[in-house]
N, C-alpha and C positions, 0 to 999 in steps of 0.2 A: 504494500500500500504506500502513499506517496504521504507528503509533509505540505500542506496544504494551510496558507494564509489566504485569512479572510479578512478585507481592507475595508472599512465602511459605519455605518451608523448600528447602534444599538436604540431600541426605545420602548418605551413601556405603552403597551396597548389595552385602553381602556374603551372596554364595549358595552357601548349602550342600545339596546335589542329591543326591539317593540315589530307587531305583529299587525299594527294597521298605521302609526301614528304618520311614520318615518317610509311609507310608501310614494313612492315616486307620482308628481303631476306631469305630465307630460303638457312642454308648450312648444308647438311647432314641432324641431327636431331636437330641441334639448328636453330638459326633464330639472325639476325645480324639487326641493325637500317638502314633502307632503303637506300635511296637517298641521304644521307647526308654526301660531300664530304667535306675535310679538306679545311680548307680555305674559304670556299666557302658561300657565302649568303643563305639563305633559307627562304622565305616568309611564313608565317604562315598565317592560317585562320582565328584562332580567338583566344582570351588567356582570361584566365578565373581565378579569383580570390578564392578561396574557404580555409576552413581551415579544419584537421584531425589531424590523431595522435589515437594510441588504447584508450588512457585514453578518449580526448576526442569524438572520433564517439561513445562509448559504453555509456559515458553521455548523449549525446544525447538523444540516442532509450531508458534511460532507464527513464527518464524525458518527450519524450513523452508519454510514456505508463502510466502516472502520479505517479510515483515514486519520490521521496524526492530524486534527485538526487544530489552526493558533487563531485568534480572535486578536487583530489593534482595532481597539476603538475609544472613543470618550463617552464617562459616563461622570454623571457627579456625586456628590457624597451624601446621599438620600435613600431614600424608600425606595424608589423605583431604580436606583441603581441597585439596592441590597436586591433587586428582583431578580437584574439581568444575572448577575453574580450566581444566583440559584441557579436561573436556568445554564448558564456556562457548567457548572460543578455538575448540577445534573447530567446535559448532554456530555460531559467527558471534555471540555473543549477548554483547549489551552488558555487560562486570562493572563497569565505571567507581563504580557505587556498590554494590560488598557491603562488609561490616562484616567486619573481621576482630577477631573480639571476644577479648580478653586472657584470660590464665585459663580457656580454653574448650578443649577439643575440639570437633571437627567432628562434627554428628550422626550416627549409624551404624546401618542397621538388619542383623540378621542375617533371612536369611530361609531357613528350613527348607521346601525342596520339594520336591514327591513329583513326580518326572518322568512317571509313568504315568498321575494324574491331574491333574496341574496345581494341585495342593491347595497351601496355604501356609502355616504359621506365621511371623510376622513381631516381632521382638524388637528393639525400638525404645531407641536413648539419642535422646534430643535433642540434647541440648548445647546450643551454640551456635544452633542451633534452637528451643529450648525458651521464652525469650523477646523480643518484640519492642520493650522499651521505649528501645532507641536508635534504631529509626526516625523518622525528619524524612520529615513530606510537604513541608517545605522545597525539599528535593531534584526534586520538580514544577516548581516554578521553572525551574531550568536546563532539565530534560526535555520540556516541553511533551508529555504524552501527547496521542494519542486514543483511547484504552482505558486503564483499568487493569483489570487479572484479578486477583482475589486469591484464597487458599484459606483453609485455617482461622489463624490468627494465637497458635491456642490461649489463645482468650476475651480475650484484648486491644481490649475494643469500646471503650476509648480511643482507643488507634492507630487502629483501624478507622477511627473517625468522623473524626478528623481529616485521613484521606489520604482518604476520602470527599467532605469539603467542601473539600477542597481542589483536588480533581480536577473537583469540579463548577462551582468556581469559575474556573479554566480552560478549563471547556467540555468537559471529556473525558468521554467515557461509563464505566460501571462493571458487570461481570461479578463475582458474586458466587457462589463455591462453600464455603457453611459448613461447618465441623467443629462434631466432637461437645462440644468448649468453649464455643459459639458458642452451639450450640441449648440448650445447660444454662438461658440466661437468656432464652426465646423474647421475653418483652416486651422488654429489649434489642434486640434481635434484629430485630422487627417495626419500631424508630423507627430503625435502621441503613437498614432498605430503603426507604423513600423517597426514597432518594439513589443507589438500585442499578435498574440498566436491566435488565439480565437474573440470573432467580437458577437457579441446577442445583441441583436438592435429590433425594433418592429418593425413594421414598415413604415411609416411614418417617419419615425425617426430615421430611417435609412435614406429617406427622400431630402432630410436635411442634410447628410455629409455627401451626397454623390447625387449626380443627374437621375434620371429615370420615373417610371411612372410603375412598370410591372415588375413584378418580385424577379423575373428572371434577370431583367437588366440591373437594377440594382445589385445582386448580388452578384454578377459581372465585374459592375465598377466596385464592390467592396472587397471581392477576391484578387483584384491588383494588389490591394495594400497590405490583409489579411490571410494567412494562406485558410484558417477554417471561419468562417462566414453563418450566420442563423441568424435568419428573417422572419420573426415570428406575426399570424397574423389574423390577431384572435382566433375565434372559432373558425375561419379558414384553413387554419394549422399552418404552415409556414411554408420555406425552403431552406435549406442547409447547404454547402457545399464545401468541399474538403481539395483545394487546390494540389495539394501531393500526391493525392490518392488520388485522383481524377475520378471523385465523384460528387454528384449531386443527387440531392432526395428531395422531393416534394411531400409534405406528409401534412396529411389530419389530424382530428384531435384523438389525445385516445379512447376518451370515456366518454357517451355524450350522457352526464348526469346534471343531477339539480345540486348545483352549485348553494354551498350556507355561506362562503366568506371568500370572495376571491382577492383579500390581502394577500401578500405574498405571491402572488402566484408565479410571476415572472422570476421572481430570486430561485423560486423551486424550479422552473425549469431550468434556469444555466448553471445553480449550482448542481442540479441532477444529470445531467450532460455532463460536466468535469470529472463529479464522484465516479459516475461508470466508466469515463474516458481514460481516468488517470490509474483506473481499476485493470486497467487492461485489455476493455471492451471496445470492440470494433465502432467504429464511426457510426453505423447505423443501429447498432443496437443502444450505443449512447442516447439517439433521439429520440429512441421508442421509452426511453428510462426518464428522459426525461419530463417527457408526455406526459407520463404514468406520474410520477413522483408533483407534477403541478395539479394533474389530477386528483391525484390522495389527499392534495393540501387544500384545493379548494372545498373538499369535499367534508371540513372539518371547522368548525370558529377558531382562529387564532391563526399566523402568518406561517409557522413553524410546526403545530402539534402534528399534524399528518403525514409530515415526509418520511419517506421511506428508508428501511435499508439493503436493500438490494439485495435482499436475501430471498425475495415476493415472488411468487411466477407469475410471470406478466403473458396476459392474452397477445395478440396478431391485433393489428391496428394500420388502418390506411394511412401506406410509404410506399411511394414510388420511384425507383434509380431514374434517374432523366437520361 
């Protein structure tokens, strides 16, 4: 099994669950928070304690899959950091380097969900989260990766870069899932991936670093910079391609179920792609793992409880080699 960093946000998820309140109005083609007038009281159902964050759900799944998983992140010296701390001890996952940053709270999202359809409004502080300029890719020294994962940094292509060449100068490979900070600067953005092995982008987001309009071209223009490339694209399912290996896959979703909490779900699929990647598992079964592994997560409340450890027998699911 490999040695596996996880670069990113930790945060305490506080869910507030109601079964008519927090139902979605539809206006036009957007959709507005239900029944909930100004002023007004609202009884909830049920509320739920949980913790997420990219750094931490992709530690998780990659700790279960029995990977030597390590966690940098910031949290502060509170309640909801004493949470994340649990959940690390629990999941097995290395804390030896998070920051516990002074004058900070601990990031915190509320998350308003409608239990009938799985809908979410999500109400983010960062905190402690918000930025990363105490991280040292120093700290690679000691850890010797062979992976680092990272998620959004919230536009820190400083840090970026520097835990980038630093991890390539110890030989470690690099999995890259940008945020909306990230792609703000797409020419930034395009001289960070020269140094990035695999990138998870949607479509959407792929349409902001390279020309294109359909997932094949996109992932054309992303496979110059990337040699493995995954276009995900909602319920679509995506395209993947593995410039080495001269393949490509088209694939659906894997499970079509009633989703309870689709938190998390993009962290579970790249970090469930790595876990089986770095497992030893072929290009294509990595993406059926990872299907599966977003699947189980959304199929659960909380950003992290459901991922898998690929220990599972996974059914046959629409993938097709192009």
């Amino acid at each position: 099994m490999a040695r596996i960093v996880s670069l990113g946000s930790a945060l305490q998820d506080i869910y507030l669950i109601d079964h008519d309140d927090l139902a979605a109005t539809k206006i036009g083609e957007e959709a507005i928070l239900g029944k909930v007038l100004v002023g007004s009281k609202v009884d909830i159902d049920k509320l739920c304690y949980e913790t997420g964050g990219g750094g931490l759900n992709s530690a998780v799944t990659f700790s279960r899959h029995g990977h030597e998983a390590i966690f940098i992140g910031n949290i502060g010296k509170d309640s909801a950091g004493e949470a994340i701390m649990r959940t690390l001890d629990r999941e097995e996952i290395d804390n030896s380097y998070i920051n516990f940053v002074d004058r900070q709270t601990t990031g915190t999202s509320i998350i308003l969900l409608d239990s009938k359809s799985g809908d979410r409004t999500i109400l983010t502080y960062r905190g402690a989260s918000d930025k990363f300029d105490n991280f040292s890719e120093e700290d690679f020294d000691l850890i010797q990766p062979d992976w680092l994962y990272t998620t959004t940094l919230r536009g820190n292509m400083k840090v970026l870069l520097g835990f980038f060449e630093k991890a390539k100068s110890l030989g470690a490979k690099i999995m890259f899932n940008p945020g909306v900070k990230e792609l703000e600067e797409p020419k930034k953005l395009i001289g960070l991936l020269e140094d990035v092995d695999v990138l998870l982008v949607n479509k959407a987001e792929a349409a902001r670093i390279v020309p294109g309009v359909l997932l094949s071209e996109l992932l054309y223009h992303l496979n110059n910079y990337v040699p493995i490339v995954i276009i995900t694209d909602g319920p679509m399912g995506g395209i993947a391609g593995n410039r080495e290996t001269n393949e490509i896959y088209r694939f659906g979703i894997y499970e079509d179920i009633k989703m309870k909490d689709a938190t998390g779900a993009g962290d579970a699929f790249g970090s469930g792609f790595l876990a089986h990647l770095a497992a030893g598992h072929s290009f294509k079964n990595s993406l059926i793992f990872a299907s599966a592994n977003s699947t189980a997560v959304v199929s659960r409340i909380g950003a992290n409880r459901g991922a898998l450890t690929g220990a599972e027998g996974l059914h046959p699911m629409p993938i097709q080699k192009l």
